[in-house]
C-alpha positions as CSV (number, residue, x, y, z in Angstrom):
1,X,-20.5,6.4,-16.7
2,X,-17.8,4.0,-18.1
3,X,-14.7,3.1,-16.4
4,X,-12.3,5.1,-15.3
5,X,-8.6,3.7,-14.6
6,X,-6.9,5.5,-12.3
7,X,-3.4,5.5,-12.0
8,X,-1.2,5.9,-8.9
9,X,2.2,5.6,-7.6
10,X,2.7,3.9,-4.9
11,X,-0.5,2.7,-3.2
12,X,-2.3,3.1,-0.8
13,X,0.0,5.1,1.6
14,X,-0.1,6.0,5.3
15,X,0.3,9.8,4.2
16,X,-2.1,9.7,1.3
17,X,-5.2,8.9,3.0
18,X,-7.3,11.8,0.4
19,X,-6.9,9.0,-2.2
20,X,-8.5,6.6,-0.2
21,X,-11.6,8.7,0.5
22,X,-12.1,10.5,-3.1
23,X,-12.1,6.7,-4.5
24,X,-14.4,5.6,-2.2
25,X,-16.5,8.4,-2.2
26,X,-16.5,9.0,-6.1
27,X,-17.7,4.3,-6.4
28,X,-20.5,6.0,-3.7
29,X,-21.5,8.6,-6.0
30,X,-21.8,5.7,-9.2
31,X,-18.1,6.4,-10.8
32,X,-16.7,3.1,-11.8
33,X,-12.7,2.7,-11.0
34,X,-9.8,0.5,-11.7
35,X,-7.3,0.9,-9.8
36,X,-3.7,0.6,-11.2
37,X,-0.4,1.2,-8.9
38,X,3.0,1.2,-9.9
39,X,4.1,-0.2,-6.0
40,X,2.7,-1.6,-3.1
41,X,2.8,-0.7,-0.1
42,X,5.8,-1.5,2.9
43,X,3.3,-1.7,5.3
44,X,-0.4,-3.3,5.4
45,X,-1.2,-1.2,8.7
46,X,-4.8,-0.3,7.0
47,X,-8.3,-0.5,7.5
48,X,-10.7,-2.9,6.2
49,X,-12.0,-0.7,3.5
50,X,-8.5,0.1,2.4
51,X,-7.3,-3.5,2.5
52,X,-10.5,-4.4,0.0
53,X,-9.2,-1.8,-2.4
54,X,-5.5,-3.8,-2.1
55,X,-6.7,-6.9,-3.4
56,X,-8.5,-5.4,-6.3
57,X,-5.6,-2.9,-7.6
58,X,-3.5,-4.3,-10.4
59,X,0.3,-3.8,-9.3
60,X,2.8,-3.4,-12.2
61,X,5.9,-4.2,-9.9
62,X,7.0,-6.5,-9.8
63,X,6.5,-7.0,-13.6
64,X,4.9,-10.4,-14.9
65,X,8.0,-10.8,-17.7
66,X,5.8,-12.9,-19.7
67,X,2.7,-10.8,-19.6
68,X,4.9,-7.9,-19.9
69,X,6.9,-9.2,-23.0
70,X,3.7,-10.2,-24.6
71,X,2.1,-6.8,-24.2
72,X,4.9,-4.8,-25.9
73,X,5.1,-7.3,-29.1
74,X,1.3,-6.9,-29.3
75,X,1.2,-3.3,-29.1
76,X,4.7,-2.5,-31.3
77,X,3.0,-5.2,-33.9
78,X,-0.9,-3.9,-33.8
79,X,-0.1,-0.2,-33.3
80,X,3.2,0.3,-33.9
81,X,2.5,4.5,-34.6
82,X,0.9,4.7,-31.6
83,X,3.6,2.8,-30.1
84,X,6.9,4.1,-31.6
85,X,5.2,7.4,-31.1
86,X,4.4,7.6,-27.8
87,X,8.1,6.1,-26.7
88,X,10.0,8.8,-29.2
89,X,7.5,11.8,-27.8
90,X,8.3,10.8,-24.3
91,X,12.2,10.5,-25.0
92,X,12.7,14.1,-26.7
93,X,10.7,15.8,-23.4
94,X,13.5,17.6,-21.7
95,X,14.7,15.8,-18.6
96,X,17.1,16.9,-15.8
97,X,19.6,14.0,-16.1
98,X,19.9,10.8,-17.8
99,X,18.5,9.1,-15.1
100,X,15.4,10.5,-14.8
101,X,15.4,9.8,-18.7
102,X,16.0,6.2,-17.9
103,X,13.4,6.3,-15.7
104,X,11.2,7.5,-18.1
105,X,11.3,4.7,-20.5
106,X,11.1,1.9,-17.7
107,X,7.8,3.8,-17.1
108,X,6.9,3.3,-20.6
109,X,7.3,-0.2,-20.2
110,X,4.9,-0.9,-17.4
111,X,2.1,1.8,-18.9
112,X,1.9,-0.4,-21.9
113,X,1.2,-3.5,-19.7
114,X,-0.9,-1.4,-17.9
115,X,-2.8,-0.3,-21.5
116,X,-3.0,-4.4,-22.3
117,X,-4.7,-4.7,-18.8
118,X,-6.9,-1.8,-18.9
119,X,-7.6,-2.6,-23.6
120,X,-9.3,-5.6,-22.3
121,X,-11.3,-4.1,-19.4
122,X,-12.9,-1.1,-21.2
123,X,-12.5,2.2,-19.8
124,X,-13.6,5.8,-20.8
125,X,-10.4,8.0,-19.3
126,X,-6.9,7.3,-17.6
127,X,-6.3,9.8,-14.6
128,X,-3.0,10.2,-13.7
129,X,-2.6,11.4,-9.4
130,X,0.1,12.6,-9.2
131,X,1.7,14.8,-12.2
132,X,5.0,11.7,-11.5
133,X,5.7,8.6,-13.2
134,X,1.7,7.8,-12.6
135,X,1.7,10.5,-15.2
136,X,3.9,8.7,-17.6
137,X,2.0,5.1,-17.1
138,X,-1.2,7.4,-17.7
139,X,0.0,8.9,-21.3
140,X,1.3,5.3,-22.5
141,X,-2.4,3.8,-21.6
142,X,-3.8,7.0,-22.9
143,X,-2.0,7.0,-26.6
144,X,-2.2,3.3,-27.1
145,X,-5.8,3.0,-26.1
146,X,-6.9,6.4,-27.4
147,X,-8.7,7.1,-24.2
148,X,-8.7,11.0,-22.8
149,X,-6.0,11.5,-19.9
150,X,-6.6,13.5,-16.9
151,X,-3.9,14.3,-14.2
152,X,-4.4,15.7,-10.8
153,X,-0.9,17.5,-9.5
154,X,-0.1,17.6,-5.9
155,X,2.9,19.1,-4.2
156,X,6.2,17.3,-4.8
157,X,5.7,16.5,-8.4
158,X,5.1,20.6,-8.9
159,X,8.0,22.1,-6.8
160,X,10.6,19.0,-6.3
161,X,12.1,18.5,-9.8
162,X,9.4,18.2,-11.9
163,X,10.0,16.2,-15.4
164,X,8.7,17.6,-18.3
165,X,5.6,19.2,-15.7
166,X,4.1,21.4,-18.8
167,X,4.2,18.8,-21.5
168,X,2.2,16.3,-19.0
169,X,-0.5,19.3,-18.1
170,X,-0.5,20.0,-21.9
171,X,-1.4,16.7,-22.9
172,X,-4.3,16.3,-20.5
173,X,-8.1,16.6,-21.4
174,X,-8.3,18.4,-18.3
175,X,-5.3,19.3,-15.2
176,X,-6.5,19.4,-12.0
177,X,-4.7,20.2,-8.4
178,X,-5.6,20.8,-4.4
179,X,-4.4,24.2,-3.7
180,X,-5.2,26.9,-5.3
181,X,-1.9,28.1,-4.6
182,X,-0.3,25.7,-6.5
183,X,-3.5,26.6,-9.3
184,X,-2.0,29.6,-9.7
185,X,1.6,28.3,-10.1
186,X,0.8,25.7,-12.6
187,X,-0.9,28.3,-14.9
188,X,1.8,31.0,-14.1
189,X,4.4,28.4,-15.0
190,X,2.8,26.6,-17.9
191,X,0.1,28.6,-19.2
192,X,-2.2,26.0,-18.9
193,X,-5.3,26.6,-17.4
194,X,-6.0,24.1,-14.4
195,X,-8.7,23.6,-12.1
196,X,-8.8,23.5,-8.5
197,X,-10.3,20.6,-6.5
198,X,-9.8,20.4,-2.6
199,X,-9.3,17.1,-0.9
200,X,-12.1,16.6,1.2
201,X,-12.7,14.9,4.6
202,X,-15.6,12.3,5.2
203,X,-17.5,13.8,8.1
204,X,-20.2,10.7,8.2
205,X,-17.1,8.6,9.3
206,X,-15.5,11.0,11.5
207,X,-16.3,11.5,15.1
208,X,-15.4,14.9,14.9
209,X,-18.1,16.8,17.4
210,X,-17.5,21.4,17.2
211,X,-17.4,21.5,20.9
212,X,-14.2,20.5,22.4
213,X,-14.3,18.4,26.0
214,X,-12.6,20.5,28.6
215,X,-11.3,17.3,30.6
216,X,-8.4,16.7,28.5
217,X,-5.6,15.1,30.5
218,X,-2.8,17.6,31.5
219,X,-0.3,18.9,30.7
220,X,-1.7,20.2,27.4
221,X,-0.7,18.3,24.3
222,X,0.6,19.8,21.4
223,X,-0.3,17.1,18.3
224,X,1.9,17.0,15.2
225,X,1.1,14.7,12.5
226,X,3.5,14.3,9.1
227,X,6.1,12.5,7.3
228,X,9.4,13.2,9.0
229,X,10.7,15.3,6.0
230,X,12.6,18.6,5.8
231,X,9.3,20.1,4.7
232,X,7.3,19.6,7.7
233,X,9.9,21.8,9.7
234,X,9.5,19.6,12.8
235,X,13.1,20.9,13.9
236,X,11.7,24.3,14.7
237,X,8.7,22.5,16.4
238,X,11.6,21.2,18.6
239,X,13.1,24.1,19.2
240,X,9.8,26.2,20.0
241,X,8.9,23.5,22.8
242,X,12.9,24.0,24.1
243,X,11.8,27.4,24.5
244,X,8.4,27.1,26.4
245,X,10.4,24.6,28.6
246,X,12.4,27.9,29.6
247,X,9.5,30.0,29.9
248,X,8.4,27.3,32.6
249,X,5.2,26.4,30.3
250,X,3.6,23.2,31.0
251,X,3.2,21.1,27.8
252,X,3.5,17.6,25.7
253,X,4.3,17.5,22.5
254,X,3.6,14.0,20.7
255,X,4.9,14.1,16.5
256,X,3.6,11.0,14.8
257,X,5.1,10.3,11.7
258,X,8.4,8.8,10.4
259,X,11.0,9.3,7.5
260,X,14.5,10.0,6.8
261,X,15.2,12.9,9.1
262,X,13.7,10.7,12.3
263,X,17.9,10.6,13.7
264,X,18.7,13.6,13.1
265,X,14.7,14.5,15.1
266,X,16.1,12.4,17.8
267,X,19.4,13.5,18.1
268,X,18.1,17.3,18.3
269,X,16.0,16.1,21.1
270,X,18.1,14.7,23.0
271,X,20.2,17.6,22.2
272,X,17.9,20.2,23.6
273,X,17.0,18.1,26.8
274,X,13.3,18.0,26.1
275,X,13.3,14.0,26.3
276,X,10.2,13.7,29.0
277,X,8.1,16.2,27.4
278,X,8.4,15.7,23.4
279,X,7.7,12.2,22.0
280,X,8.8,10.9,18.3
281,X,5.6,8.1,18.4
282,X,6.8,7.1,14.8
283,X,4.2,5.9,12.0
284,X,0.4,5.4,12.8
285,X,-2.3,4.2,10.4
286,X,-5.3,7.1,10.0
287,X,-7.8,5.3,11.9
288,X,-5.5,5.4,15.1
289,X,-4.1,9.7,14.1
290,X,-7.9,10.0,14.3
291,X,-7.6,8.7,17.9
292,X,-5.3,11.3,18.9
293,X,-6.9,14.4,17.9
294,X,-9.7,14.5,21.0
295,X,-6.9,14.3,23.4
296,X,-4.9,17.4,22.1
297,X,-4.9,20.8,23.1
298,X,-3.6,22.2,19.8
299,X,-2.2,21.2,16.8
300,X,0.6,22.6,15.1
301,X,2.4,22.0,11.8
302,X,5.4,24.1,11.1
303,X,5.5,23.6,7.0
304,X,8.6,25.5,5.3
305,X,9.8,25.0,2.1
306,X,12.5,22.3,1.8
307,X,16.1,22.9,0.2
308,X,15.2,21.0,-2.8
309,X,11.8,23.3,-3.2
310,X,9.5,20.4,-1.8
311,X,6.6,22.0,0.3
312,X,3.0,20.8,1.5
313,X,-0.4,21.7,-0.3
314,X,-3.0,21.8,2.3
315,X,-2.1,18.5,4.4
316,X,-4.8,16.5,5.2
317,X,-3.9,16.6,9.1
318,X,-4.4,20.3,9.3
319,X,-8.5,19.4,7.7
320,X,-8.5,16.7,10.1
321,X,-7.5,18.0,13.2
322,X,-9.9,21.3,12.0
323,X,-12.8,19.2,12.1
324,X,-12.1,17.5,15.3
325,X,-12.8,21.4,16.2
326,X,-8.9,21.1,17.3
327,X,-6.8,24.5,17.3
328,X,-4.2,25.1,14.7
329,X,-0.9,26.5,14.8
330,X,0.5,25.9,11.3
331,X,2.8,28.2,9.0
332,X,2.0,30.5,5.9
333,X,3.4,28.3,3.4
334,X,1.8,27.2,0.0
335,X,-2.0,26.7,0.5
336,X,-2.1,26.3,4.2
337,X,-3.6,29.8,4.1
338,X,-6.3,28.7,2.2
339,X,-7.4,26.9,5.5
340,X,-5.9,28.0,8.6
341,X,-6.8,31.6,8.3
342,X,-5.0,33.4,11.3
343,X,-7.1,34.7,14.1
344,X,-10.1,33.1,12.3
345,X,-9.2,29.2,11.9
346,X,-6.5,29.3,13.4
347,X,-2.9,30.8,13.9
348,X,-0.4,31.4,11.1
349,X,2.8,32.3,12.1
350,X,5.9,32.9,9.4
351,X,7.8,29.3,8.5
352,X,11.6,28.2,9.6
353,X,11.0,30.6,13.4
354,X,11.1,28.9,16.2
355,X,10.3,32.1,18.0
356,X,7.0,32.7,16.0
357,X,6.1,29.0,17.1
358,X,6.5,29.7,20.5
359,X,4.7,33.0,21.2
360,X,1.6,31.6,19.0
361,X,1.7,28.4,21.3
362,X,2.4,30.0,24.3
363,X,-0.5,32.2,23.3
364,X,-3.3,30.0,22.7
365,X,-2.3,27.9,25.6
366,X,-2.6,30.6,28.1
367,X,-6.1,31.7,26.6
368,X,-8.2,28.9,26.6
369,X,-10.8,30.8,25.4
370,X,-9.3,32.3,22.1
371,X,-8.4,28.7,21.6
372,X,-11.8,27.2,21.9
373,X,-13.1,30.1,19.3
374,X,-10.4,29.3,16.9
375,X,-11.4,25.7,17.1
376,X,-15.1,26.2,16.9
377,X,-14.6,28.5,13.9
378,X,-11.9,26.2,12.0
379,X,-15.0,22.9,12.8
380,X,-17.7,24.9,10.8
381,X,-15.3,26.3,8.0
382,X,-13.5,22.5,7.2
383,X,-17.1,21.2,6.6
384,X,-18.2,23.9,5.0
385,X,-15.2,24.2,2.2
386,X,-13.6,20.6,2.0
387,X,-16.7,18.1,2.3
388,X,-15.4,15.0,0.2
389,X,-19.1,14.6,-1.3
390,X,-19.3,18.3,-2.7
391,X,-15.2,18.1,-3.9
392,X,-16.2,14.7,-5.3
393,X,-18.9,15.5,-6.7
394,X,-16.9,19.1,-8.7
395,X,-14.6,15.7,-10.0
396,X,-17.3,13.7,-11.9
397,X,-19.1,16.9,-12.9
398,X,-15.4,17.8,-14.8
399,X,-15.7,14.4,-16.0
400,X,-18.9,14.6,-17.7
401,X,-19.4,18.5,-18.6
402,X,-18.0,19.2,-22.2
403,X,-15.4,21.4,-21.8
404,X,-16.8,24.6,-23.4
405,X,-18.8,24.8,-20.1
406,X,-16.3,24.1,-17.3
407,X,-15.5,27.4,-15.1
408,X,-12.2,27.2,-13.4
């Protein structure tokens, strides 16, 4: 196959660790990439593999002015309809506010030097991950190099303010997302039809064994892995171990992550009393999260959906800690159904109840037993449904099949 240019935000991130494996995976399988990011990183907290695919993504920021100055003249003077026209057809998309307008057109400017990069490299498609301003970059390479765009939606780019969502699903060769909740919204909501891929985990690099030891330390440890966000819910997480603490349950609770609401986390803690048995251990790279997961008793993500309409898909850390064969609490939001499947992967309890938290923990921890089935079931149905070879592999097959003969 030719090149494919793939186009991505910011990159790579500690909380989008799927990217990592579908690119490595899909360069295993024999699909050529280049990989273009609009940022780096804050952090280089990564592993070797990931640090290899750092030094060979082009970064449009910050912008080379020269090289950026000579790619619009060249493009405005060699194809100035396919110029002109892509810049007028994204400024008369409906946007929320000027700003995001604004921000519209500064993303024109860095997808044409990204089409000037990619012109002289050859490539077959542009796939946009993230339905963003990746999305934007993605249409200005696709129009001024005539290539097919492809763009994968996630979570936040569907429900938090979306910018002109249908018109970039519209203008894609093929839409693709990792839920098949949000599949179902995206074609509700812009009658486009889309097709669902699932992030997948790499079980030859995971140490991820069905059986469970039983000489964990104690107390138990309840594991919570995510972005301190108002989507993850971790407040009710806090106020579900306050409770246990009164029922006289014996317990740790450990939430690695970090973000904006990490005061406010702290405050409530402090607030509640539960300083010596709930821990805020802040940011950890994957390779290190995957350290954790042996050592916990459950895990538990308490998902709900945000003010601004920001929710989770199926986080990765519910697939991961599923594989590990570790039990998961979790909440029915979005597609975390499609996964944890209560009393058969796991527990699903209903989202922003701190009460429903509680009795599910309390439950599990008191039956050992139920736990381990749970755990055991979760193991065989993670490796089963979201393999990164076979999710991969439904990728390059969209990629190659004409379209007539897709099935959704």
């Amino acid at each position: 196959m030719r090149k494919i240019a793939y186009v991505i935000g910011t990159y790579p991130s500690l909380t989008k660790t799927f990217i990592d494996r579908e690119v490595l995976e899909a360069r295993r399988l024999g699909l050529p990439l280049e990989l273009i990011a609009i940022r780096r990183p804050a952090t280089d907290e990564f592993s070797p593999e990931v640090r290899a695919l750092i030094a060979e993504t082009r970064y449009l920021l910050p912008a080379p002015l020269g090289a950026l100055c000579r790619a619009h003249a060249r493009f405005a003077l060699r194809r100035p309809r396919a110029y002109f026209g892509t810049l007028r057809y994204l400024l008369t998309r409906r946007h929320p506010t000027l700003r995001a307008r604004a921000k519209t057109v500064l993303h024109f400017g860095k997808g044409v030097l990204a089409a000037a990069w990619r012109d002289e490299a050859g490539i077959a498609h542009v796939h946009a991950h993230f339905a963003d301003r990746a999305a934007v970059v993605a249409i200005v390479v696709s129009e001024l190099l005539g290539k097919p765009y492809i763009v994968t939606a996630h979570a936040a780019d569907i429900y938090r303010s979306p910018v002109f969502l249908r018109d970039k699903l519209a203008r894609a060769t093929f839409a693709t997302t990792c839920t098949a909740f949000n599949k179902s919204h995206l074609e509700r909501s812009t009658g486009r039809p889309v097709e669902l891929v699932y992030h997948g985990l790499d079980f030859a690099s995971l140490d991820a064994p069905h059986e469970r030891s039983a000489s964990r330390e104690r107390p138990p440890l309840l594991l919570a892995v995510g972005q301190l966000r108002a989507k993850k819910g971790f407040s009710y997480l806090l106020r579900a171990c306050a409770r246990l603490r009164e029922q006289g349950v014996a317990f740790r609770c450990e939430i690695v992550g970090d973000g904006p609401e990490r005061e406010r986390l702290a405050e409530l803690v402090a607030q509640l009393e539960i300083e010596d048995c709930v821990t805020l251990a802040g940011a950890l790279p994957n390779a290190r999260v995957l350290e954790r997961y042996p050592d916990a008793t459950l895990f538990v993500l308490p998902s709900v959906v945000a003010p601004d309409g920001d929710r989770d898909g199926i986080p990765n850390v519910i697939l991961e800690a599923m594989a590990f064969g570790v039990p998961v609490v979790a909440t029915d939001v979005s597609g975390i159904p499609e996964a944890v499947r209560d009393g058969e992967t796991g527990r699903l309890v209903r989202s922003a109840s701190a009460e429903a938290l509680a009795e599910a923990i309390g439950g599990l921890l008191a039956d050992p037993a139920e736990a381990a089935r749970l755990g055991r079931n979760a193991a065989d149905v993670v490796r089963r449904e979201f393999d990164i070879r076979r999710n991969v592999g439904r990728l390059i097959e969209l990629l190659t099949v004409p379209e007539a003969q897709r099935c959704g």
